[in-house]
C-alpha positions in Angstrom: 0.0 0.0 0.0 2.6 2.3 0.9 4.4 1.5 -2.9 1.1 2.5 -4.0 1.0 6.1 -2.7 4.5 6.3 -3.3 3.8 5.6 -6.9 0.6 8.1 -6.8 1.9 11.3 -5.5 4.9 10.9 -7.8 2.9 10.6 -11.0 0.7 14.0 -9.5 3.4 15.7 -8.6 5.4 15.3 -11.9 1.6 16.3 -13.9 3.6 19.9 -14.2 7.3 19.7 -15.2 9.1 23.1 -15.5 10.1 23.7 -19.0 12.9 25.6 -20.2 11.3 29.5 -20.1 10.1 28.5 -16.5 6.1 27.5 -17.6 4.9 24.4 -16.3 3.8 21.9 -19.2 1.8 18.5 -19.3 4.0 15.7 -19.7 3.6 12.7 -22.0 2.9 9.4 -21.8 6.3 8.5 -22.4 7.8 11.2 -20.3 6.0 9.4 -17.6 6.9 5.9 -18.0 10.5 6.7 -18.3 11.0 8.0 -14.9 11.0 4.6 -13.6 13.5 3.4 -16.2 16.5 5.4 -15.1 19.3 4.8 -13.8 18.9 3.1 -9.7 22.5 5.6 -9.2 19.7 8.1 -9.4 17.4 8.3 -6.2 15.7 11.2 -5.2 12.8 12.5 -7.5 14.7 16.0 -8.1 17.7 13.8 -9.6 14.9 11.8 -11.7 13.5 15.3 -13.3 16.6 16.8 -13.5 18.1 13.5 -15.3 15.4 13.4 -17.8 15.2 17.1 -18.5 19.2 16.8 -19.3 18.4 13.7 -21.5 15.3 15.3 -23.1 18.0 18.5 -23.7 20.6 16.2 -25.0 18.3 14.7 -27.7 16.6 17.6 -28.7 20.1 19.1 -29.3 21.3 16.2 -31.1 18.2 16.1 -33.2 18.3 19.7 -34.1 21.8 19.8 -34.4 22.0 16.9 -37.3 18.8 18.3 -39.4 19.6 18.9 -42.7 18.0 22.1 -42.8 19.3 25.5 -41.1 18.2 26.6 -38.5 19.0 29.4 -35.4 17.8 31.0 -32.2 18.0 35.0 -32.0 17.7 36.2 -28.1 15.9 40.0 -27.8 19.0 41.7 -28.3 19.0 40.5 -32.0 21.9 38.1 -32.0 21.7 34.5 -32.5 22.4 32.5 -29.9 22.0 28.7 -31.4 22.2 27.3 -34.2 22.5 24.3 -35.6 25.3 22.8 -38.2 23.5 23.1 -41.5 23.3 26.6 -40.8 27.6 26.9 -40.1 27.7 25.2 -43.6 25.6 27.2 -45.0 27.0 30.6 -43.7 30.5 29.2 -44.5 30.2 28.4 -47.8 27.9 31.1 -48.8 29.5 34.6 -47.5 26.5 36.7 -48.0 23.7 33.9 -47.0 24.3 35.1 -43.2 23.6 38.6 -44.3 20.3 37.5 -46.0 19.5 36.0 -43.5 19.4 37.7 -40.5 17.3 40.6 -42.5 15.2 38.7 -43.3 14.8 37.3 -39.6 13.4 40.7 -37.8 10.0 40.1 -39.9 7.5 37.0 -38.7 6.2 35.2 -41.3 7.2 32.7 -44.3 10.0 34.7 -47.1 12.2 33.5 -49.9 15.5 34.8 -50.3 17.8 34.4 -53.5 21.6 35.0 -53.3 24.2 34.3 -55.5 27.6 32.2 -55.0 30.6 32.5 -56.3 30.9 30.0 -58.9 28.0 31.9 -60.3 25.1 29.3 -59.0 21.9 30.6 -57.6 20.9 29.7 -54.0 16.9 29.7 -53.2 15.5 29.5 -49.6 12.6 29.9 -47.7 12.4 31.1 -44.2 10.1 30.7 -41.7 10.7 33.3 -38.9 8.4 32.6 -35.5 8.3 34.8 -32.6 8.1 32.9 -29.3 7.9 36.2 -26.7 11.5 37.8 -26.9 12.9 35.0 -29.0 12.5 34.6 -32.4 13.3 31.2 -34.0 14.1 30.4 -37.7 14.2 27.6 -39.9 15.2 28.0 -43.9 14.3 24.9 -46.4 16.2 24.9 -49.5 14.0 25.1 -52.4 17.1 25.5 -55.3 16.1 22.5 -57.3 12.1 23.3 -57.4 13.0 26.5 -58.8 15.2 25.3 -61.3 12.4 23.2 -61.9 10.2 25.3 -62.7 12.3 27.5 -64.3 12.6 24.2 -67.0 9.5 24.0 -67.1 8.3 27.6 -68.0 11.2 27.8 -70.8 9.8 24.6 -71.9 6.3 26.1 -72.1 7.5 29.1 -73.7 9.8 27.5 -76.2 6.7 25.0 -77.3 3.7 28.2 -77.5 6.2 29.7 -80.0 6.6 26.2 -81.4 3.3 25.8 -81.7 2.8 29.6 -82.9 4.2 28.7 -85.8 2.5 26.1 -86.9 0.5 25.8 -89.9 -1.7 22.9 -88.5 -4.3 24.1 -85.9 -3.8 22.7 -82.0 -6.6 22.0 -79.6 -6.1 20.1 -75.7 -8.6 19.1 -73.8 -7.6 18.6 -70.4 -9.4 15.6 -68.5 -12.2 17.6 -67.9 -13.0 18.1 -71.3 -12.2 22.2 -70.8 -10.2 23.5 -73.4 -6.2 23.9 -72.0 -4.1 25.2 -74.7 -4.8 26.1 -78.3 -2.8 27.8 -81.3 -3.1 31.0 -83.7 -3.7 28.5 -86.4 -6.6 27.0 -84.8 -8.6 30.7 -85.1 -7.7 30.7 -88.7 -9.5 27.3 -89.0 -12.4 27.4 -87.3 -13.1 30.8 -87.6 -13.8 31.0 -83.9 -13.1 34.4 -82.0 -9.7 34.4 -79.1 -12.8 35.4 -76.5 -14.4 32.6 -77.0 -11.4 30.0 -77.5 -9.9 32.1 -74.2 -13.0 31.1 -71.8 -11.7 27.3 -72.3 -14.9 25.9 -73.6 -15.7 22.6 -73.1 -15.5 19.7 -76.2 -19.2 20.0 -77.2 -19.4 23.5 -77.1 -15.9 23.7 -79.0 -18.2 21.5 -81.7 -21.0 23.0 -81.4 -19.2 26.4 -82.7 -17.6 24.3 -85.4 -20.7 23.1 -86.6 -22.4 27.2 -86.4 -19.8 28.7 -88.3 -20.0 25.6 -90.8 -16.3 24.6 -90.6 -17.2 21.0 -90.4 -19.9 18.9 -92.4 -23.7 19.6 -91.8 -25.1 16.2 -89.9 -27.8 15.1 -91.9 -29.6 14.0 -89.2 -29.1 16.7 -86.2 -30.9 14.4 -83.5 -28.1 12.3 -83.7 -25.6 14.8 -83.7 -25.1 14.5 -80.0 -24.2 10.8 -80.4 -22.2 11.4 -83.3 -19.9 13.8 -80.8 -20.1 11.6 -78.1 -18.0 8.9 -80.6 -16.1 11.4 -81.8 -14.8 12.2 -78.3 -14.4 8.9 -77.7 -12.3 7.8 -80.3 -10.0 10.0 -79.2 -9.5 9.0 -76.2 -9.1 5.6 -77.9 -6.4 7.6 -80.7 -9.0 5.7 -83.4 -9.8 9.2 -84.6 -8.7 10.2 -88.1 -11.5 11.5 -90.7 -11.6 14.3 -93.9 -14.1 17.1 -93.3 -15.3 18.3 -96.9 -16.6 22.1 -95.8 -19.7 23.7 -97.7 -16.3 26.4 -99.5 -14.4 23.7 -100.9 -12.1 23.1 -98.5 -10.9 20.0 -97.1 -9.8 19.4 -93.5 -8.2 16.8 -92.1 -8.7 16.1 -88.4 -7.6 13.8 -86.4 -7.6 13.1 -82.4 -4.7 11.7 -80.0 -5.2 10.7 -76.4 -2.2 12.7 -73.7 -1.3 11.8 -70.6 -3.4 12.3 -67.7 -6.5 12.1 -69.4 -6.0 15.1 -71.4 -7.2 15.2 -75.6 -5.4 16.6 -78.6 -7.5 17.2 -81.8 -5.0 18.4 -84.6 -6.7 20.4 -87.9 -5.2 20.4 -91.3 -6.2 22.0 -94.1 -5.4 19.8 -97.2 -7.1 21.5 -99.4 -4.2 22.2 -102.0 -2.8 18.4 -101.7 -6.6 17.0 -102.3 -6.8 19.9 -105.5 -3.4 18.1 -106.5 -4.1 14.9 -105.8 -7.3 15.9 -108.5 -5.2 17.2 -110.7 -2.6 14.5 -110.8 -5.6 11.5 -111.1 -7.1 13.7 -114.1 -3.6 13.8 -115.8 -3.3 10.3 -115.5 -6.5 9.2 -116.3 -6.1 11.1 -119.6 -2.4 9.8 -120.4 -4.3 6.5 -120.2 -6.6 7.2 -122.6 -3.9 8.9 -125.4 -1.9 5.2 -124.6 -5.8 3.7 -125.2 -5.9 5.0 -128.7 -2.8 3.6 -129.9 -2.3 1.3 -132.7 0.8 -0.3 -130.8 0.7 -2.4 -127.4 2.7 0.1 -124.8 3.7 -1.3 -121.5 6.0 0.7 -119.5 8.4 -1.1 -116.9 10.2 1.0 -113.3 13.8 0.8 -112.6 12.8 -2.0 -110.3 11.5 -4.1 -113.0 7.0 -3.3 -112.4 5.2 -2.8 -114.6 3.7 0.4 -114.3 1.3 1.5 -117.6 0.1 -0.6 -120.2 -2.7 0.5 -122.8 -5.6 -1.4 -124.6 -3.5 -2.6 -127.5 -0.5 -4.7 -125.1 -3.8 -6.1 -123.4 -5.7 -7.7 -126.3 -2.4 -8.5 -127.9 -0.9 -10.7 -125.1 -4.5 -11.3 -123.2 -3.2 -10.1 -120.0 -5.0 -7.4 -117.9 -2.1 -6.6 -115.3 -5.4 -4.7 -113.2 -6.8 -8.2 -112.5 -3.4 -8.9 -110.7 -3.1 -9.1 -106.7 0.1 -8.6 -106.5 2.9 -6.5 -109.0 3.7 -7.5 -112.1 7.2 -7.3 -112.9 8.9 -7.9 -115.8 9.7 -11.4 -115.7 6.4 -12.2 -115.2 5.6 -10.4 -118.4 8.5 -12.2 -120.1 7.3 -15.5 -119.0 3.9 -15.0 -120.1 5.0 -13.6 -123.6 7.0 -16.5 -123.9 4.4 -19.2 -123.6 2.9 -17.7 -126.8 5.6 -17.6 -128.8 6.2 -20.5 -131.5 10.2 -19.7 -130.8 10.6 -18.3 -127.5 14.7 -18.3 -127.8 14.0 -15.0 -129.6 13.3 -13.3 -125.8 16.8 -15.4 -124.7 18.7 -11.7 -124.9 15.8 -10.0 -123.5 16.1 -12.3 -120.5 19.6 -11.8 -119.9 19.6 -7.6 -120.8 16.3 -6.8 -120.0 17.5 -3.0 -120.1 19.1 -2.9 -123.3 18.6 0.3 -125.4 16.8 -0.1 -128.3 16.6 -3.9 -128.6 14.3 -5.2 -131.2 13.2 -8.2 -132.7 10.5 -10.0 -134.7 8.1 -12.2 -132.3 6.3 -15.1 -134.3 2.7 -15.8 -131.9 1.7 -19.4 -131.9 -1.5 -18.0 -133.4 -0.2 -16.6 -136.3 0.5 -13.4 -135.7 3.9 -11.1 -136.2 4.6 -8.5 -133.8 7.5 -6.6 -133.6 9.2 -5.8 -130.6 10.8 -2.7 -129.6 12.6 -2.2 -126.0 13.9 1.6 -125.3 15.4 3.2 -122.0 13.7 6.0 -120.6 14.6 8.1 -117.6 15.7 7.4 -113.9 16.1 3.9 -115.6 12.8 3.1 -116.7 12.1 1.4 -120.4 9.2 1.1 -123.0 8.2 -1.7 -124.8 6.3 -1.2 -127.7 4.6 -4.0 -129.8 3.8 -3.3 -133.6 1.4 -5.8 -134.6 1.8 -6.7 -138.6 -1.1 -7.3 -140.5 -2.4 -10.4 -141.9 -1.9 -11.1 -145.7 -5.0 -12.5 -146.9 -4.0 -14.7 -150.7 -6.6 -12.9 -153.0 -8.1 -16.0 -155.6 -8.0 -15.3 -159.0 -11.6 -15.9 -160.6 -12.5 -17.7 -164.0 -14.9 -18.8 -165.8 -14.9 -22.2 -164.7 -15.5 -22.7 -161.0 -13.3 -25.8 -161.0 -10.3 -24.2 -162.2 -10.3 -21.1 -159.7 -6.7 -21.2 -157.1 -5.4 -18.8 -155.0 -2.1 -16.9 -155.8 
């Protein structure tokens, strides 16, 4: 019983420790408990408290003392009076940190403070100065590397809006709300939509729905189901399946495509094509009416690449050689023309040199067909290693007969 007492009034009577500016504060739990683990040299319960304050004093130094960040005391007279060894680096191998520093310790509150060393490198800090009655204690966290950081990154934005700026292809993101983040000048130009209304970051439907007003993008034919028809458009995307060519109501042609970003985000890239679809046009229409000048042509024509494919042919090497190289599924090269011509010959030795030179310059030869025909075969180089062959078909000699007067008698000359 009397262990218990004992045990009682000592836990009451250390409820209030002294602390260091002479306050009385609760102690904890562990405080407590590790009375009764000190030392048994130590016996009277003044020797306890002062023991553990010492202890408590040594670790809170120690722990101070090794933080990686700088930190100091300054009494009321404006000097510091502690601090700890990041803060000795710091002053040591920066001369005019300690300068910055203590001006920037007379005013409570959170600052940063930029100094520079000299090897040229820039020092960043922020500084939390806290006043505790006369005393004033501060801590400084270097923040060097997030400003660099940052620095990076604004250079980087910078360096890709004039990127982009310059850009003939017009630039839309979508962040993952669906709120339009970032756009270019040649976006305005494409859409026709005002800076006011690109600036308020509309979201993707509305950003359509504009499209659709100022009739930069094909009229639905069905307008109830233009909601759905966004709503997959949107959706592929996200998916990067996106990729279609918007004939406009002008004449232009737009070519619009959509590419999933990170975090959600959505790119939608506009292209005007409408000069390489008006070439495109104009390259099908020259080539559609080269083929019909090679169609009217007496002789058979097939022309051959560098590579040996057969590229043109006209109406007359067709019906001549029965061979529609259209019908094909893969390329036709020349040996495949060669073997072909050869199985209708009545001599194919006459091909031999063609086989073995088939790029000889102005080889020619008379080709006897197993169905009586004579053709004449003509092969000539063109440019960039290309040839012609031309087939000149012979007509067919019909023996006129010689009439008399007697039936019986007639012949043929």
């Amino acid at each position: 019983m009397a262990i218990f007492f004992g045990i009682s009034a000592a836990l009451i009577c250390s409820y209030f420790i002294l602390a260091g500016n002479g306050r009385a504060c609760a102690p904890t739990w562990k405080s407590l408990t590790s009375m009764y683990v000190l030392p048994r040299s130590v016996g009277s319960f003044a020797k306890r408290r002062q023991y553990q304050a010492e202890a408590e004093l040594s670790t809170l130094r120690l722990m101070h003392g090794t933080a990686p960040h700088p930190a100091w005391h300054i009494d009321p007279a404006g000097h510091i009076s502690w601090q700890n060894q990041a803060y000795d680096r710091l002053v040591t191998d920066v001369e005019k940190a300690a300068k910055h520093l203590q001006d920037i310790s007379k005013d409570p509150g959170r600052h940063r403070v930029t100094w520079s060393a000299p090897d040229g490198t820039n020092h960043c800090y922020t500084v939390d100065v806290n006043s505790a009655g006369r005393y004033t204690t501060c801590h400084a966290t270097c923040i060097t590397s997030q400003v660099n950081a940052e620095e990076a990154l604004r250079n980087l934005v910078q360096t890709l809006t004039k990127t982009f700026a310059h850009l003939s292809t017009g630039l839309a993101i979508f962040n993952r709300a669906g709120q339009l983040s970032l756009f270019n000048p040649a976006l305005l130009d494409l859409t026709g939509l005002s800076p006011t209304f690109l600036s308020a970051k509309p979201h993707l439907r509305s950003f359509f729905d504009a499209l659709r007003e100022n009739r930069r993008m094909p009229e639905p034919k069905h307008y109830q189901n233009w909601r759905q028809q966004i709503s997959r458009v949107i959706k592929d995307a996200a998916d990067g399946q996106y990729q279609e060519t918007w004939t406009l109501e002008d004449g232009r042609t737009y070519s619009v495509s959509g590419r999933p970003h990170p975090d959600g985000a959505t790119a939608f890239l506009i292209k005007d094509i409408s000069d390489e679809i008006a070439l495109t046009r104009h390259l099908r229409a020259e080539t559609a009416l080269h083929q019909q000048i090679l169609d009217k042509m007496d002789q058979g024509i097939a022309v051959f690449s560098a590579t040996g494919v057969l590229l043109l042919s006209n109406i007359a090497y067709r019906r001549l050689w029965k061979h529609d190289p259209d019908t094909a599924l893969a390329s036709v090269t020349l040996r495949d023309c060669l073997t072909l011509w050869k199985a209708q010959l009545s001599t194919p030795e006459a091909l031999a040199t063609l086989q073995n030179d088939p790029v000889a310059d102005n080889w020619s030869c008379e080709l006897s067909l197993k169905r009586g025909l004579t053709v004449t075969c003509r092969i000539e180089e063109l440019g960039d290693n290309a040839m012609i062959a031309r087939f000149h078909q012979h007509p067919v000699l019909e023996h006129p007969v010689l009439e008399t007067s007697n039936p019986a008698t007639a012949f043929r000359v």
